[in-house]
C-alpha positions as a printed Julia matrix, in Angstrom:
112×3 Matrix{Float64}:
 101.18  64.57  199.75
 101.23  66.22  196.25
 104.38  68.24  194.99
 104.05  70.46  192.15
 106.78  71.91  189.58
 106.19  74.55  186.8
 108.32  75.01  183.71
 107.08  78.33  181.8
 108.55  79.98  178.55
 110.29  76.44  177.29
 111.2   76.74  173.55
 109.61  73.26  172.99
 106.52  72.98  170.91
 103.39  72.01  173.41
 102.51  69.26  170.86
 105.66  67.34  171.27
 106.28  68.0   174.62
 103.24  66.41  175.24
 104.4   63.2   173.32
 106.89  62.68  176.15
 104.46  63.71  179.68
 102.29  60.53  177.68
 105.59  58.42  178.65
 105.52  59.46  181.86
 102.13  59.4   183.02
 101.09  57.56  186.21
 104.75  55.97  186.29
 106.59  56.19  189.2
 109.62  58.65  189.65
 112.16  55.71  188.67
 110.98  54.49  186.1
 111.05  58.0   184.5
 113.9   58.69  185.25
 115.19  55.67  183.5
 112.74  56.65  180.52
 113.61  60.18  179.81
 116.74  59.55  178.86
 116.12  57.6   176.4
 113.92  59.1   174.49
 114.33  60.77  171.07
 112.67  64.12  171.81
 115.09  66.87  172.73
 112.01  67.78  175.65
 112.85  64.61  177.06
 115.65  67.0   178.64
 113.62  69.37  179.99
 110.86  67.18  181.37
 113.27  65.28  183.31
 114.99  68.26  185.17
 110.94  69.3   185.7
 110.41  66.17  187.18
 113.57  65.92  189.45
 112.7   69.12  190.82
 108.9   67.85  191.69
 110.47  64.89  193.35
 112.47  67.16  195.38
 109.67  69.4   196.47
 107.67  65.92  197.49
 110.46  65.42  200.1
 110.21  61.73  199.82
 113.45  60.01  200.0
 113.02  57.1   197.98
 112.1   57.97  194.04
 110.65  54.17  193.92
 107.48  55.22  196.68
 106.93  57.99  194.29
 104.54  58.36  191.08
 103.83  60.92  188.33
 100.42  61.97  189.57
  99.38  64.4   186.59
 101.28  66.28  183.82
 100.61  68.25  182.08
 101.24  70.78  179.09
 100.05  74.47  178.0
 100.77  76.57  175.34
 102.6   79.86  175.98
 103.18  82.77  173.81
 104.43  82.36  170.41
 107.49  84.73  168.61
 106.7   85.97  165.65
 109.53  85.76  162.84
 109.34  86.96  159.49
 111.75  84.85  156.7
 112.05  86.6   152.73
 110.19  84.45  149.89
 110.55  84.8   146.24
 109.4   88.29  144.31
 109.64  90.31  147.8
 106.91  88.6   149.73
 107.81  87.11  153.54
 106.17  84.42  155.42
 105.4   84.64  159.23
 107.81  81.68  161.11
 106.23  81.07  164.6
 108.35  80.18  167.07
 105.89  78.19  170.08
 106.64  77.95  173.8
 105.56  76.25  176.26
 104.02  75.64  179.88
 104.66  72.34  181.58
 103.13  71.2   185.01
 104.22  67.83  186.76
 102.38  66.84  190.16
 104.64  64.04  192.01
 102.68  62.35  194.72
 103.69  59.23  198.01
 100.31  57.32  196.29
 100.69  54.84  194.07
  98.05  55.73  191.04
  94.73  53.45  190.21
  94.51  52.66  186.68
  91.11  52.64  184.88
């Protein structure tokens, strides 16, 4: 059975988040959660409290029996900031967000 949890409007840029759902990626559930930790990305944060809450949707009792089925990333709407230059001129800042999508299934995944 497949579990699904959404994180929408994260202030993480899509690119980088994505660097850390590569980590994860047909992994099972403990082995994440011994990953994410670790890793250097402030995401890492984010996609781990994503991922505990697919586990708990799966309603499997045992994070070993479960794997990372598909994750995923989208980009959300992006805040538009305006910073002062030299001789009166501005620059546009962008400020990205961020969709993230984590399926947990009880299968373990086939790789190719």
């Amino acid at each position: 059975m497949d579990a699904v949890a959404h994180a929408r409007y994260q202030r993480y840029s899509p690119r980088k988040v994505g660097q850390v759902l590569g980590l994860i990626r047909g992994k099972s559930v403990a082995k994440s959660y011994d990953l994410l930790p670790t890793v250097a990305r402030s995401a890492g944060i984010m996609v781990f409290k994503t991922l505990k809450s697919a586990f708990s949707n799966s309603g499997i009792s045992d994070p070993r029996l479960a794997f990372v089925k598909e994750c995923w990333v989208d980009n959300g709407p992006v805040l538009k900031r305006v910073r002062p230059h030299a001789m009166g001129a501005r620059s546009i800042v962008k400020r990205k967000m961020c969709h993230v999508t984590i399926k947990v299934t009880d299968q373990p995944i086939k790789k190719k």
